[in-house]
C-alpha positions as a printed Julia matrix, in Angstrom:
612×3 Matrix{Float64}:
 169.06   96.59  162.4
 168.16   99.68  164.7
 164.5   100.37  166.6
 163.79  102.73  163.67
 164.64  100.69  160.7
 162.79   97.84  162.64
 159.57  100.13  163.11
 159.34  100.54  159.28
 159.4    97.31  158.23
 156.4    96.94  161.43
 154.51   99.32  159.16
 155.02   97.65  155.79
 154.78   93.42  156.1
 157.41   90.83  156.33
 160.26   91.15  153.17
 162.37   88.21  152.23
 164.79   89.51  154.38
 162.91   89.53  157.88
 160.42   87.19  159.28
 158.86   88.17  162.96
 158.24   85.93  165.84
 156.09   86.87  169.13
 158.27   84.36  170.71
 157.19   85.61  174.71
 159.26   82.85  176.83
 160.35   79.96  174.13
 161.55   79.89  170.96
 158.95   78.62  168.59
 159.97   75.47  166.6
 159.12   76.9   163.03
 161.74   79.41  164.18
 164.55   77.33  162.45
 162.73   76.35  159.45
 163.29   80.15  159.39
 167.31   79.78  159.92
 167.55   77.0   157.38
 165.39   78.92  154.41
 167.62   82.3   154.93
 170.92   80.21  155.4
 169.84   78.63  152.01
 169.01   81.47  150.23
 169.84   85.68  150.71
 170.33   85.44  154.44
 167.77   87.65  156.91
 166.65   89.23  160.25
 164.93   86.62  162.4
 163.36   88.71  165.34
 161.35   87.68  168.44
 159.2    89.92  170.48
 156.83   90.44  167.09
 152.97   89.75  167.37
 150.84   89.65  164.63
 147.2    90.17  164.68
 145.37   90.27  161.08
 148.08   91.93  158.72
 149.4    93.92  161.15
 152.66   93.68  163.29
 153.1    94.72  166.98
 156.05   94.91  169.43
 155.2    92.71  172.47
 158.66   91.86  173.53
 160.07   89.09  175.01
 159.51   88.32  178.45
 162.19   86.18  179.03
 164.96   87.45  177.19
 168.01   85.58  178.59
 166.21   82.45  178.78
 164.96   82.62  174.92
 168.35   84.0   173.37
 170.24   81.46  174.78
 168.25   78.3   173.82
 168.39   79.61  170.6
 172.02   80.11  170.23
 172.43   76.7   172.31
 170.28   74.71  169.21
 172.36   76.69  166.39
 175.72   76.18  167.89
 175.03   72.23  169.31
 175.26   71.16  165.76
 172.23   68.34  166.76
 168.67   70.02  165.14
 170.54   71.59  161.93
 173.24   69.89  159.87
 175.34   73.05  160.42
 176.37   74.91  163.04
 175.27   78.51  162.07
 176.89   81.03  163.25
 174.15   84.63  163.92
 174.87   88.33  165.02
 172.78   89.0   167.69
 171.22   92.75  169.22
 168.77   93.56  171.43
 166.37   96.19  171.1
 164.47   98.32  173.81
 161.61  100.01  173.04
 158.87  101.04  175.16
 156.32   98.3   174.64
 159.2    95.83  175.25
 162.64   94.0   174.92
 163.04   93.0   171.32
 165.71   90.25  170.13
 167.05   90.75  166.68
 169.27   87.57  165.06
 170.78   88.01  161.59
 171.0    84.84  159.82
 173.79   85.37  157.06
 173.77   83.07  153.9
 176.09   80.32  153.81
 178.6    79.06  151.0
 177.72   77.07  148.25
 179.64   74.26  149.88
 177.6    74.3   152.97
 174.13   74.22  151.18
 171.47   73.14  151.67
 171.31   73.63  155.75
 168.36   71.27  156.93
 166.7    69.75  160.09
 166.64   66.48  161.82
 168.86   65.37  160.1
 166.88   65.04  157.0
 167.94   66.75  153.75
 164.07   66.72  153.12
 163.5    69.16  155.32
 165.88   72.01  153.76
 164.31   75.19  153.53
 164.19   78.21  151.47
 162.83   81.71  151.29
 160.51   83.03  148.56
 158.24   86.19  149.41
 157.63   86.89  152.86
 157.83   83.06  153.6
 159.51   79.75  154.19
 159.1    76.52  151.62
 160.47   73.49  152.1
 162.61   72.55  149.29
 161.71   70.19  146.67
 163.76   67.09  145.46
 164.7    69.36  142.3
 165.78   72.32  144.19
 167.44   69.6   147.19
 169.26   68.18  143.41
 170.41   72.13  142.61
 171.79   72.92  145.91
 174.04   69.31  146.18
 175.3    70.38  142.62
 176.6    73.4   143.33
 178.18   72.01  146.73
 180.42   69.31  144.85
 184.03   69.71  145.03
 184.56   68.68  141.32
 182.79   71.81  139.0
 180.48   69.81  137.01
 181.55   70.54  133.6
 184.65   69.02  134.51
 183.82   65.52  135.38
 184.46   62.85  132.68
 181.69   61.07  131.11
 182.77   57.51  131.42
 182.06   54.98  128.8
 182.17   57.36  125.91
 185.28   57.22  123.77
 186.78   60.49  122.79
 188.09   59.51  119.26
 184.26   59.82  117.89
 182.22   61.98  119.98
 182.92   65.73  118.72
 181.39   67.45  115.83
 184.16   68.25  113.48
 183.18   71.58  112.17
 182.61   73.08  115.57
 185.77   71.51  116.51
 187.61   73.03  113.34
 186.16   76.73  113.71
 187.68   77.0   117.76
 190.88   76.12  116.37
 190.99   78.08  113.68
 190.05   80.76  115.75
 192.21   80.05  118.88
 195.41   79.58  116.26
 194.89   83.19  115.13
 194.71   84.49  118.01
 197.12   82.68  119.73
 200.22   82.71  117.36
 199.54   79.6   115.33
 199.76   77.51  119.09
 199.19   73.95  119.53
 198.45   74.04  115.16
 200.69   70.52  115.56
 198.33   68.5   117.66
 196.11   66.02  116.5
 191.97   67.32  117.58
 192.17   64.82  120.91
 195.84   65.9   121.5
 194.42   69.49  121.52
 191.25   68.71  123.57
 193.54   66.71  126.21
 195.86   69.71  126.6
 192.89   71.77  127.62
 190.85   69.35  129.59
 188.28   68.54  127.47
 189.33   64.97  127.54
 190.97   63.18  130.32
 192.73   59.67  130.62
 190.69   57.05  133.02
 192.03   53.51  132.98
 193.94   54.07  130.31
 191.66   55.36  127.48
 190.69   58.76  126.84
 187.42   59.64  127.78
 185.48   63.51  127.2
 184.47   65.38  129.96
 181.18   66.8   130.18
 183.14   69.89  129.45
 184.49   68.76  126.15
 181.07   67.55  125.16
 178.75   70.49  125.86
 181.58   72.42  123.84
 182.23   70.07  120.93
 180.31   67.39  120.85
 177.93   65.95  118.33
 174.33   66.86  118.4
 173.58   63.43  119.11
 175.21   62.88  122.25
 174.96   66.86  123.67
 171.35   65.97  123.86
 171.94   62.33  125.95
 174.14   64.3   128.37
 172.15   67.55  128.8
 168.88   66.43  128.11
 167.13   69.74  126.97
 168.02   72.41  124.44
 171.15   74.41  124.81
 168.91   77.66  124.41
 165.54   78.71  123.13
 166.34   81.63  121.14
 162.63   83.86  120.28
 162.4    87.1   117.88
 159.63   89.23  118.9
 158.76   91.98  116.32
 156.67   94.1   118.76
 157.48   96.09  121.3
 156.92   94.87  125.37
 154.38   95.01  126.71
 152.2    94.76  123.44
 149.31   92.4   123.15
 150.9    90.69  120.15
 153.96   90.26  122.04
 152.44   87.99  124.71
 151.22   85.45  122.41
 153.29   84.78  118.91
 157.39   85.23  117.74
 158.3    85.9   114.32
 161.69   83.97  114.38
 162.67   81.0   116.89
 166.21   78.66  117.11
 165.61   75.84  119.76
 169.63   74.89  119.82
 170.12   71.3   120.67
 173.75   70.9   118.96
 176.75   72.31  121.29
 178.09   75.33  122.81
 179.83   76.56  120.09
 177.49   75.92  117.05
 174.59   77.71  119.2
 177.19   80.72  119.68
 177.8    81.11  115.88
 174.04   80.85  115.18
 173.31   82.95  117.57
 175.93   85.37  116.44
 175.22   85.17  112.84
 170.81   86.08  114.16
 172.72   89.33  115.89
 174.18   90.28  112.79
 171.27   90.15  110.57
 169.29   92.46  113.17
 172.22   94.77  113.89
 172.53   98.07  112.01
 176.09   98.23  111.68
 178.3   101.36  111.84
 181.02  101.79  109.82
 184.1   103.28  111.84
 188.09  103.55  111.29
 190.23  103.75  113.95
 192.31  106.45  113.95
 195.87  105.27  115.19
 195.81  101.95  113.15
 193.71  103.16  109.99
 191.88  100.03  110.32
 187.73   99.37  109.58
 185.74   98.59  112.29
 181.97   97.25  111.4
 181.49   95.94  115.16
 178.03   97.32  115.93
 177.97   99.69  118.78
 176.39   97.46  121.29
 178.19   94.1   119.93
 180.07   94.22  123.27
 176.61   93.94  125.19
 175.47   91.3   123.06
 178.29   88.93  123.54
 178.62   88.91  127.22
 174.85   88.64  127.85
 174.66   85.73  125.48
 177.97   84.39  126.49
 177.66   84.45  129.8
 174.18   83.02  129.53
 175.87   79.93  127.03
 178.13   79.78  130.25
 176.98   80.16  133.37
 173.83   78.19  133.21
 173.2    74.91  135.55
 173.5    72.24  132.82
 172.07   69.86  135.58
 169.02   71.4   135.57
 167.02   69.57  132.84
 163.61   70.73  133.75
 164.28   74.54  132.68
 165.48   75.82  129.62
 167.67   79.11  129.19
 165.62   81.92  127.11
 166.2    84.43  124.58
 163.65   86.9   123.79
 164.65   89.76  121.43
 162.19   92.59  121.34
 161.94   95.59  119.41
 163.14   98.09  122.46
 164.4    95.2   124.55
 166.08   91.88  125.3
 165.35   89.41  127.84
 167.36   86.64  129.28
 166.81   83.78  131.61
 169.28   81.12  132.85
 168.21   78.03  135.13
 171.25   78.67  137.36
 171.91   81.44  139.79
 175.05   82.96  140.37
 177.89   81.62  143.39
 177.94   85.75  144.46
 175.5    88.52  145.59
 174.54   91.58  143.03
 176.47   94.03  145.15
 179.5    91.12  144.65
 178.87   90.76  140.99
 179.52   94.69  140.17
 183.08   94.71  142.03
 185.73   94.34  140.0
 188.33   91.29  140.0
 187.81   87.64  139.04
 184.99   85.59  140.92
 183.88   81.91  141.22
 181.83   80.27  138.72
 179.63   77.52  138.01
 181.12   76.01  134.77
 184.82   77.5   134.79
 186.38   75.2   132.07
 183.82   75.94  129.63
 184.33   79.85  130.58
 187.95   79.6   129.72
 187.21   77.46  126.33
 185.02   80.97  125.21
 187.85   83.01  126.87
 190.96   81.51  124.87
 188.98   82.81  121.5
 188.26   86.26  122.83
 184.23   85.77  123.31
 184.44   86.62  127.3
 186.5    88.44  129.75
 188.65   87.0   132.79
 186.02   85.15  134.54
 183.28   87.04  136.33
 183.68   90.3   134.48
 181.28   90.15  132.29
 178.53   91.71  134.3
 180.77   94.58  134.7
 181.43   95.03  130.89
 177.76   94.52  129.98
 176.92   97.29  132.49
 179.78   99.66  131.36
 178.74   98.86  127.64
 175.7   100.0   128.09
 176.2   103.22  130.51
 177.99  104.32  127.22
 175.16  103.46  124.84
 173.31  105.72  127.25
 170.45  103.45  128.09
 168.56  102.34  131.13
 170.74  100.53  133.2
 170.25   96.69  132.67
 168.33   94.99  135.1
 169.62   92.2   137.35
 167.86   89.43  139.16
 169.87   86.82  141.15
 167.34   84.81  142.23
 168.69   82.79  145.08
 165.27   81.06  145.78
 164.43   79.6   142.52
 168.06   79.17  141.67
 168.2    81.32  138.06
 169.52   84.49  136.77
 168.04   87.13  134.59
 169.29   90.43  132.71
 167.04   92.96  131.05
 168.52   95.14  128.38
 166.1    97.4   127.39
 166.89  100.56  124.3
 164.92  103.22  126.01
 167.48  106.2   126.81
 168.09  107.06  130.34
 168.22  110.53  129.56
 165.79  111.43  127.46
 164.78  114.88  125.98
 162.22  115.78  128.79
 164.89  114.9   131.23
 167.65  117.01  129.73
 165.33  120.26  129.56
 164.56  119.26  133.42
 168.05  119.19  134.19
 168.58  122.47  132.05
 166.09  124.08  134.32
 167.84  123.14  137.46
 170.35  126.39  137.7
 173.3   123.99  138.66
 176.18  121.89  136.61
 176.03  118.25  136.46
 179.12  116.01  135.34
 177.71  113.4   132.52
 178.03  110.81  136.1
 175.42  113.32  137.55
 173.41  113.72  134.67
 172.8   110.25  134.5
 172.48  109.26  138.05
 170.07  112.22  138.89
 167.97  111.11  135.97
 167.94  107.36  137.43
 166.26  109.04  140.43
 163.92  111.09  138.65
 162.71  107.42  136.96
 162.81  105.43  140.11
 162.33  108.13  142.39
 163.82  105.61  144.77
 168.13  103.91  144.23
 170.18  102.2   146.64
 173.84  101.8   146.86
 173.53   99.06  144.33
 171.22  101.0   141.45
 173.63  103.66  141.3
 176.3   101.19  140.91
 174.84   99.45  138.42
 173.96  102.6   137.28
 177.36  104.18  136.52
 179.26  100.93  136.06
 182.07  102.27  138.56
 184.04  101.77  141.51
 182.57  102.35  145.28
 184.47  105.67  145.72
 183.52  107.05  142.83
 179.81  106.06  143.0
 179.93  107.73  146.67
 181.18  110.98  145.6
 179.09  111.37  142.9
 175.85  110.44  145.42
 177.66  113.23  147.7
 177.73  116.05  145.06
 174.07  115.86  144.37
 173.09  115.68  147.96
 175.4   119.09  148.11
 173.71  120.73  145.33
 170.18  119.91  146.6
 169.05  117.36  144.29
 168.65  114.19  146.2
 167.88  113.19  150.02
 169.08  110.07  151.69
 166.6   107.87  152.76
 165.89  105.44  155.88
 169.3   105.82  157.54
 173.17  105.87  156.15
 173.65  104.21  152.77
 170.18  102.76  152.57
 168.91  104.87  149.67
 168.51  108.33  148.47
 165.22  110.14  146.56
 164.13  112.69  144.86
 164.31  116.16  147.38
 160.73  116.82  148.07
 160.2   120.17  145.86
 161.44  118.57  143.11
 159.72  115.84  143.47
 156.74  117.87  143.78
 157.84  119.85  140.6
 158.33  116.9   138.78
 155.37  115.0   139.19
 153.0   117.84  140.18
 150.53  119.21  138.22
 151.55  121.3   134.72
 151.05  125.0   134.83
 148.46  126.08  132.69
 149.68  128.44  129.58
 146.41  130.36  129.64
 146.54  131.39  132.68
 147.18  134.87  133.85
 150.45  136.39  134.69
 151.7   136.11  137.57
 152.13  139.54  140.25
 155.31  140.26  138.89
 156.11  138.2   136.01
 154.67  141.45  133.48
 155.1   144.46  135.35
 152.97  148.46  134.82
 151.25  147.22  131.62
 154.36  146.86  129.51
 155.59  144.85  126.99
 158.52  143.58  128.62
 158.23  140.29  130.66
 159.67  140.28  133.98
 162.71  138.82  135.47
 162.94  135.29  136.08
 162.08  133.22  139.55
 165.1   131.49  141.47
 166.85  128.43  140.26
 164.79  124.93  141.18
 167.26  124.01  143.74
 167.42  127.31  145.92
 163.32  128.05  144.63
 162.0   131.51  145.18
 160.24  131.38  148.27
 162.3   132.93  151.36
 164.35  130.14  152.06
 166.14  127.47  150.22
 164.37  124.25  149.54
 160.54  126.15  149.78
 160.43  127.25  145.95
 157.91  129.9   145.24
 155.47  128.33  142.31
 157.28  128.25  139.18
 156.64  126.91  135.84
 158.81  123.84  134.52
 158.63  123.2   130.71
 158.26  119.67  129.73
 159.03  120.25  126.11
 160.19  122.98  123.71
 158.07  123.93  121.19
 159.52  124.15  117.89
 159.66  128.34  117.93
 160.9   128.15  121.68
 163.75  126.06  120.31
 163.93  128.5   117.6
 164.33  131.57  119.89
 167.01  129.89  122.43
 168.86  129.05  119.33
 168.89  132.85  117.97
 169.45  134.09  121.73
 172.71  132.85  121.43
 173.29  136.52  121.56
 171.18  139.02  123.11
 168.35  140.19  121.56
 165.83  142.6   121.61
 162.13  141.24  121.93
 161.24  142.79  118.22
 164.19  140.99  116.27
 162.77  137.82  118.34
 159.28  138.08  117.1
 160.05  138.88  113.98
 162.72  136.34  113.68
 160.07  133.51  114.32
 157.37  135.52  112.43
 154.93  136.71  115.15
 152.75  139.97  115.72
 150.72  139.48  118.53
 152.88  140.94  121.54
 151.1   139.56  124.54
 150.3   136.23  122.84
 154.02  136.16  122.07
 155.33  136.89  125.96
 152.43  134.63  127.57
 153.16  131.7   125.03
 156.87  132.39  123.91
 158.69  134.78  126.09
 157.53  133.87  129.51
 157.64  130.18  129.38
 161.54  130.42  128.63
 162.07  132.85  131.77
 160.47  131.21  134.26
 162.2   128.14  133.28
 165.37  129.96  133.36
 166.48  128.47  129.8
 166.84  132.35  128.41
 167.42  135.29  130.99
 167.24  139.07  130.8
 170.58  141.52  130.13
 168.87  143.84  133.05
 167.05  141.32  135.4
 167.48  143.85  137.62
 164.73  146.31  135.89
 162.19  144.63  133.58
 161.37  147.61  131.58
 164.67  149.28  130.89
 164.42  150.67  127.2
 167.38  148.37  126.74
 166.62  145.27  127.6
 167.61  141.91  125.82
 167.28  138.2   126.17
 169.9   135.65  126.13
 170.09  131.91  126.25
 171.05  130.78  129.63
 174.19  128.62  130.39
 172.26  125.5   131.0
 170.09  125.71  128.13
 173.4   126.58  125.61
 174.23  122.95  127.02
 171.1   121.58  126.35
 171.34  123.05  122.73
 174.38  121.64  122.2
């Protein structure tokens, strides 16, 4: 953290990520409680020299700095106050009004969680907000969980006898499907021989006993509830749109799945497919059908990984399904092992329930084990919607993902970017228009955004920084907005059609309209980046569409009007004509003289795109 970045957080209030301290000459004792909630949860900035009077934060600096940093790092590293030894990056920061010590707490493993004091697992902390809570027995019961050497879903469930605990129809339909896919394999085993092969049942004292894997996969509805205790998933229809008052208080369909893993998957499935309007398509090297809706892919790795992922320890929340009109919601009691940032690289990551994961991976109904994320992303990037919406919620210990229909790119946005005067690549498109919506992305949003790798992500921030369309923000990397005249254009006030021309715009009384004003990027004002006032069309009007469409060549101003079946000339240029300059969807053949007898309009580059 540098003096700047640490003077706008001073202006703002303490974020999850940094809690202040005045912290003079000693280091306060509710300083660790600090240590132990960010080691527990996202990790965080604990800084001393901080005073806060009301709601507002001052630098007082510490007076003795030595003295302070190292009984600090002395109670950290001694291994005697916290159950860990934690392990900070330290800075100090001059500023005028004072010395100012900066510690970053980083988060620690799963294995290591949860980091308490005095030797009391009671007092574990977490963060949530711009504060610390002390854990409760529930959340103490999460953390240990997670921490166990042995992944839960694998340990056997003694007592139980595998010969007559599994539902035989779920059983049946995962081999059936794992023989087709798989050549016919393993067709010769008996149903426990198969389930022993995969680790679904394991030997102890010489009988053969399921593991909770096996059970939560296959077993009978009976005994899935005994060992999980809740509902697989509560699956809710809503036939409004969010947001709606309706919405908020009745479903028109609802599943409450108590039977296993794979039943809720095929009922689930088989709820898709009566929503989904399916496409018929053919593939064009094989010849074969395809009726796989076009965001199928999206559908199964949200609900898989959801079937999946989810802390099946955790008996107190139940995993969600709400299917909207324009949008689907899903919540899982059970965050993930990794960071956001981690979740969007590529390669195989740790997970919470990893021989159930490869049960749904052996039939084709996941990829190699933390992928999915990546795939639901990348799925829908090319559905051309909103980017999904991810929150890892390391304090409360749950994951959701918001898919929501609306188009990232929608018409208004496409005649904006028409109007621009430069080129964007489809990555472009899209990531400028995430701006324009946010006005606001970090590193991460346009990641999640295009559904690509670092270096590609980077270059495409890079090109629209070089063609004037976005600014970086608060220092290298942290985020990039809007550039400020377009921001200004974009959320400024319309121009009003009635008004008169401007000096210019209609020149000597004619009937020709003028040339048109400088591209949105360069603007028209005498240097680049201070655009002279311009108008910016939010939608075309049916007989502006009309007349880009026929400028396809030029034309002359009378075969326009008459081609879209007007008389009045100056209504026609104030209304028609001018609007489409200014813009700079249709240009002049002679910008350089308004009234030559020859002049003709033509649709612009951009707009041809836009048309097309």
């Amino acid at each position: 953290m540098t003096l700047d970045e640490l003077k706008q957080r001073l202006d703002r209030y303490e974020w999850s990520d940094v809690e202040f301290k005045a912290a003079r000459s000693d280091v306060p004792r509710d300083a660790y409680k600090t240590v132990s909630a960010f080691a527990n949860t996202g990790g965080g900035h604990l800084v001393f020299g901080i005073e806060q009077s009301g709601k507002q934060f001052q630098i007082v600096g510490v007076a003795d700095v030595d003295k302070v940093q190292n009984d600090f790092l002395s109670v950290l590293r001694g291994g005697q106050l916290l159950n860990r030894i934690v392990c900070v990056n330290e800075s100090i920061l001059d500023d005028a009004d004072g010395r100012v010590l900066v510690f970053y707490v980083p988060e620690m493993s799963r294995r290591e969680k949860p980091v308490y004091l005095s030797n009391d697992i009671r007092q574990s902390f977490i963060r949530r907000g711009g504060g610390d809570e002390k854990c409760t027995k529930i959340e103490i019961e999460r953390f240990l969980r997670d921490a166990a050497d042995t992944p839960f879903d694998a340990e056997p469930l003694i007592g139980i006898s595998a010969e007559d605990c599994f539902e035989a129809a779920s059983l049946a339909w995962y081999r059936r499907v794992y023989q087709d896919r798989n050549g016919g394999k393993h067709a010769d085993l008996s149903d426990v021989e198969f389930l022993h092969e995969f680790g679904y049942v394991r030997e102890h004292e010489d009988t053969l006993v399921p593991t909770r894997a096996g059970v939560l996969l296959f077993g009978c509805e009976r005994l899935v509830r005994q060992t999980l205790n809740r509902a697989v998933v509560d699956y809710q229809r809503i036939a409004q749109r969010v947001g709606s008052e309706e919405s908020e208080v009745r479903w028109d369909d609802r599943m409450v799945l108590e039977g296993n893993l794979i039943s809720a998957w095929q009922m689930l499935a088989e709820k898709y497919t009566q929503l989904a309007a399916v496409r018929f398509g053919l593939d064009s090297a094989t010849l074969r059908r395809s009726d796989d809706p076009p965001d199928y892919v999206t559908f199964r790795e949200a609900v898989v990984n959801l079937l999946v992922h989810q802390d099946f320890g955790d008996s107190h929340r139940m995993p969600t399904i709400k299917v909207f009109l324009d949008e689907m919601q899903l919540f899982n009691p059970g965050d993930a092992f990794l960071t956001t940032p981690e979740l969007l690289e590529a390669g195989s990551k740790e997970v919470r329930n990893p021989t159930i994961l490869t049960a749904f991976r052996h039939i084709g109904l996941s990829d190699q084990a933390g992928s999915g994320i990546r795939a639901i992303l990348r799925e829908w990037r090319n559905l051309g919607h909103v980017p999904p919406v991810l929150d890892n919620d390391r304090s409360a210990k749950c994951f959701r993902l918001t898919l929501n229909r609306a188009s990232l790119i929608t018409q208004e946005q496409r005649l904006f970017q028409a109007q621009l005067g430069v080129k964007l690549s489809e990555d472009e498109a899209r990531l400028f228009a995430m701006v324009c919506q946010k006005d606001f992305v970090d590193f991460k949003d346009a990641k999640a955004c295009l559904a690509k790798a670092d270096p590609e992500v980077r270059k495409v921030l890079s090109r629209l920084q070089v063609q004037e369309l976005i600014d970086p923000v608060g220092g290298t990397n942290n985020g990039w907005a809007l550039k400020g005249h377009l921001r200004k254009v974009l959320f400024g006030e319309p121009v009003d059609d009635n008004a008169g021309s401007p000096e210019g715009l209609v020149t000597g009384g004619s009937d020709q309209a003028g040339s048109p004003s400088a591209s949105l990027v360069t603007g028209g004002g005498d240097q680049a980046g201070t655009p002279a006032p311009r108008r910016v069309l939010r939608v075309l009007t049916p007989a502006q569409e009309q007349i880009l469409r026929f400028c396809d060549v030029p034309q002359r101003q009378e075969a326009i009007m008459a081609k879209i079946g007007v008389t009045h000339r100056t209504h026609f240029r104030n209304h028609q004509l001018r609007p489409l300059l200014e813009s700079g969807l249709l240009v002049q053949t002679h910008p350089e003289n308004p009234t030559h007898p020859n002049q003709a309009y033509v649709v612009s580059p951009s707009a041809l795109a836009l048309l097309d």
